[in-house]
C-alpha positions, -999 to +999 in steps of 0.1 A: +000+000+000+012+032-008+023+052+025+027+088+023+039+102+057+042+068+080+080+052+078+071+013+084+094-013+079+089-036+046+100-070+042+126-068+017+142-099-010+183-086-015+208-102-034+236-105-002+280-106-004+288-124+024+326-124+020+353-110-004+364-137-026+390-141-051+376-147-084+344-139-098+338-172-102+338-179-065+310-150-058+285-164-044+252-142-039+228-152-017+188-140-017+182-131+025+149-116+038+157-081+055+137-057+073+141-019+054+130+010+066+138+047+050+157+070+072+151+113+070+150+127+038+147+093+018+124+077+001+114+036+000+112+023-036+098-009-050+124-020-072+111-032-111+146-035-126+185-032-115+214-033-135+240-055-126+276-034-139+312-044-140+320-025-107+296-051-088+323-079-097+354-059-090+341-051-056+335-088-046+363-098-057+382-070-035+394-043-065+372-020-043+392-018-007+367+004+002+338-020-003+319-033+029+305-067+034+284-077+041+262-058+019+234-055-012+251-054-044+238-032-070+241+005-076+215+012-111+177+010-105+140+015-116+113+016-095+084+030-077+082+053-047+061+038-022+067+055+006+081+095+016+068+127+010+029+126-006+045+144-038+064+115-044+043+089-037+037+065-071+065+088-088+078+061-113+118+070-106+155+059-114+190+064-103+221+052-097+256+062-075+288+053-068+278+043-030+251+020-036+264-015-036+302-005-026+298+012+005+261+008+017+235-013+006+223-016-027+198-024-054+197-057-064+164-062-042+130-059-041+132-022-023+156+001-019+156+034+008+177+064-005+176+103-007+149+115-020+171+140-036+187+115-054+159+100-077+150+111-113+119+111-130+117+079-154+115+088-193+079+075-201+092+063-231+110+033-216+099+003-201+116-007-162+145-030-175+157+002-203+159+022-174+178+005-154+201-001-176+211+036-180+229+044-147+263+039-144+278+037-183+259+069-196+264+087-160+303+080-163+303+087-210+286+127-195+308+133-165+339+124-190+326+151-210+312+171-188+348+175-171+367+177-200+342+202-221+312+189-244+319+177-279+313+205-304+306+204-340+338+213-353+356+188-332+368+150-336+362+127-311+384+094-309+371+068-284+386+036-273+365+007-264+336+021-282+319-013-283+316-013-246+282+004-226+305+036-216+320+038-251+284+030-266+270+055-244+298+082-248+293+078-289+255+086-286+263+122-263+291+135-289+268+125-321+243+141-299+264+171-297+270+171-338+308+158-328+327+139-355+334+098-340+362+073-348+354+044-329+388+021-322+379-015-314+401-053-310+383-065-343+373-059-381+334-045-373+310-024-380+295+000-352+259-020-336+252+010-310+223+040-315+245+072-328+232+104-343+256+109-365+281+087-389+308+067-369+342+056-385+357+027-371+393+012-366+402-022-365+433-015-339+444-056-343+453-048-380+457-012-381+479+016-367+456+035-349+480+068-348+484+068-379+446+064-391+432+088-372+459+117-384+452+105-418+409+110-411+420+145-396+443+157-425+469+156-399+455+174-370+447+146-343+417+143-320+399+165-302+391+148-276+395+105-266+379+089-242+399+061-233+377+031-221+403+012-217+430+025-199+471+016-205+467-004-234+456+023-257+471+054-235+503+059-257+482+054-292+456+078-274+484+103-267+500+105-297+467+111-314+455+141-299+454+178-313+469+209-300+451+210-265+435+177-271+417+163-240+423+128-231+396+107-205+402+080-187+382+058-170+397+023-164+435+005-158+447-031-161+481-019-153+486+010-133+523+021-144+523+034-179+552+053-200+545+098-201+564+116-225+564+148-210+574+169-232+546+157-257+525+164-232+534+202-225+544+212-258+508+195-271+491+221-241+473+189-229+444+179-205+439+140-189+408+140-170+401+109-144+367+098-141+358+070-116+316+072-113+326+057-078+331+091-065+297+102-068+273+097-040+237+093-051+228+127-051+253+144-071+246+116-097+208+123-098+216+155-109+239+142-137+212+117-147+186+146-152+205+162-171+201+131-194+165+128-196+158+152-223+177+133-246+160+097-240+123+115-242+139+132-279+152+098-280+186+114-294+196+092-264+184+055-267+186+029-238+208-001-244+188-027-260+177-054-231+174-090-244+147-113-225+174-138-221+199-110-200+167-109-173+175-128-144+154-130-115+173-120-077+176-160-072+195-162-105+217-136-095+251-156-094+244-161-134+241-124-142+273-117-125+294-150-143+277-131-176+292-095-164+322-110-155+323-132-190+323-094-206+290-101-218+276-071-247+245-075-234+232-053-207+222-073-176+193-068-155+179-087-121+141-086-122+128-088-085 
């Protein structure tokens, strides 16, 4: 029953890590019953969809130091408010955060309490699962940009990883935004996301990727990259760039890498860090609304969610193996 003032306690199904384990294969969810009850200023959600992201695996498997257990994993969701202030009450909402499912409990439930700051309107235009599926790749593709200056018309736009959600998500902003995209990827393939605009793709396994992209820009180098990926690509992605180019990272397999510093001055560089985990729920709210005008002109599209990439809470050890296997499809847990 919807509750408009009262702050009861609901019976809540969540997705539990026990323990820090060593391999994703060793993670080992477990559905508990908890009692959940909204603190000041929040709100109590039924939950219809949660993405299940990348982040939840490294944080079980301790990349996250900071990460509690035990806990609820899960920081992207869909739902409805059924309990908080009377404006709010049956508001169909989403969010996600960079706390949720690190360092407090989580979404992968059936209910979930947080700020009432922190949740967004949901587009109409998209069913529960879509919107859930949102969060944390297009909220980390805008703060890149966001940070490093928006994609303008005139400008070339190199991005690494482009077949992943962030890169996928990052192509449809700048397209958005009129921007020119080279898309750099590990095979021969053609670009499967939603863009707005053409996107040129590199094969970097048979192709020099420095090389291509000066050729594409008579010379002149990107604009701006967003580098997925990390070291691999980071001295390709730094040779590439323009005068005052603007490089973004987001991700590391190895955490040393090789800096020509006088390239770097003498280009008038920028390298911007992102790491979505630095933004509590609130501040990320307000990067997701910033969003919604573009999935309701549908210049922004949701990733597409397959029937078969729907697990329910009980399943939930599969949809993290299918994370962790570096599934393409977007994974959701269905209370």
């Amino acid at each position: 029953m919807l509750s408009e003032n009262k702050k009861s306690a609901v019976e809540a199904r969540c997705v539990r890590l026990n323990a820090k384990v060593a391999t994703s294969a060793e993670v080992a969810p477990a559905v508990e019953r908890q009692l959940l009850s909204r603190g000041d200023g929040e709100v109590l959600i039924e939950i219809k969809a949660a993405a299940v992201n990348p982040s939840d695996i490294k944080a079980a498997t301790g990349l996250m130091p900071y990460a509690v257990f035990p806990r609820t994993s899960g920081r992207d969701y869909a739902g409805v408010v059924i309990e908080g202030p009377s404006s709010m009450i049956g508001r169909e909402v989403f969010g996600s955060s960079g706390d949720l499912g690190i360092r407090r409990d989580g979404t992968h439930a059936s209910h979930l309490a947080v700020e009432a700051d922190a949740v967004v309107e949901k587009p109409k235009n998209l069913s529960w699962a879509e919107t859930a599926g949102i969060g944390v790749p297009f909220v980390t593709a805008i703060e890149g940009f966001r940070r490093a200056g928006m994609p303008e018309r005139q400008e070339t736009v190199v991005i690494f990883g482009v077949t992943g959600k962030v890169g996928q998500a990052a192509v449809q902003i700048a397209t958005w935004r009129g921007a020119r995209v080279i898309g750099v990827a590990r095979k021969h393939e053609a670009y499967g996301g939603h863009t707005n605009g053409p996107v040129e793709m590199i094969d970097s396994s048979t192709t020099d990727v420095v090389a291509r992209v000066r050729e594409l820009t008579n010379g002149k180098g990107a604009n701006i990259v967003f580098n997925t990926v990390g070291d691999p690509y980071f001295q390709a992605a730094h040779k590439l760039l323009a005068l005052r180019g603007r490089q973004i990272l987001i991700s590391a397999i190895d955490r040393i890498v090789q800096f020509n510093i006088l390239e770097f001055y003498r280009g008038q560089h920028s390298y911007f860090g992102i790491d979505s985990l630095g933004l509590p729920s609130i501040p990320t709210g307000a990067v997701l609304r910033e969003l919604v005008p573009g999935f309701l002109s549908e210049h922004l599209k949701p990733f597409p969610i397959k029937p078969a990439a729907i697990y329910p809470l009980e399943d939930a050890k599969a949809a993290f193996l299918a994370v962790a296997g570096s599934s393409r499809d977007r994974i959701i847990l269905r209370p």
